[in-house]
N, C-alpha and C positions, 0 to 999 in steps of 0.2 A: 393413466396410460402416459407415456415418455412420447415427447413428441420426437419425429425426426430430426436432426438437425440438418439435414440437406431440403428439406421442405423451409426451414423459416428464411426470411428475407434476410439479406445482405448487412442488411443495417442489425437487426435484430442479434444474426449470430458477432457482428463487432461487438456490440453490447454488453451480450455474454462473456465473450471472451476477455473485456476489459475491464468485467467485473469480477472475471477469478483471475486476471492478472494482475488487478488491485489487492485482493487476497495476499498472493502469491508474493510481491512484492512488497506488503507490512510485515510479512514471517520474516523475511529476510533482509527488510531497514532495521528491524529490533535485532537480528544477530550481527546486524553489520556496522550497528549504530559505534561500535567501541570503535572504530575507524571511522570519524564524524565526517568527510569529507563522502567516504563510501556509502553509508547509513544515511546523512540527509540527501545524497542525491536520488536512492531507492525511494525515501520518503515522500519527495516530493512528485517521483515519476508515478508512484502507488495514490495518494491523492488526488492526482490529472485523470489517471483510471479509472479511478473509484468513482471521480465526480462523473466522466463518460460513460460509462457502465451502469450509473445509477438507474438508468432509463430503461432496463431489460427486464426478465423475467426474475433474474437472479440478484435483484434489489437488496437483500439481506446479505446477501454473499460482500454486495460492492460498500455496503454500510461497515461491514467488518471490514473489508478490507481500507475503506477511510480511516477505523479509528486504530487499526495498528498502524498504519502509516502515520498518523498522526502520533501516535507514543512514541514510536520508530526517533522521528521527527524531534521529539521534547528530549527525546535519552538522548539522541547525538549533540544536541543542542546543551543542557548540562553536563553531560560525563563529563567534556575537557573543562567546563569550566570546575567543576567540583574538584579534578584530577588538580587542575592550577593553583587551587585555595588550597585545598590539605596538603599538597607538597610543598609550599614555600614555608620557609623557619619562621 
């Protein structure tokens, strides 16, 4: 049975909420990663989430959502450099 969500505590529905926003935000550091500036800053706001969110029910959700931010994270971090090595003569 789904519980309500106007029934759980304050703290409880943050939790939640910062653990499908950590989600939410690794989908979108890995599309955003090819604009490194754009993609690590998702990254790191999806990582802060994830780690506050870890705390709720949706524990699984906020794990996912650390370890695409953390991918997010490493793609924006070598695309340019990779981009910089194979373009020079």
């Amino acid at each position: 049975m789904e519980t309500d969500p106007a029934s759980l505590d304050p703290e409880e529905r943050t939790n939640q909420f910062l653990a499908l926003f950590s989600a939410a935000l690794g989908i979108l550091s890995l599309c955003g990663a090819l604009l490194p500036i754009c993609g690590a800053g998702l990254a790191v706001l999806g990582l802060i989430s994830g780690w506050l969110g870890i705390k709720s029910d949706y524990e699984k959700i906020a794990i996912v959502g650390i370890i695409l931010s953390a991918i997010g994270l490493l793609t924006a971090i070598i695309y340019p450099l990779l981009l910089r090595f194979l373009s020079s003569p």
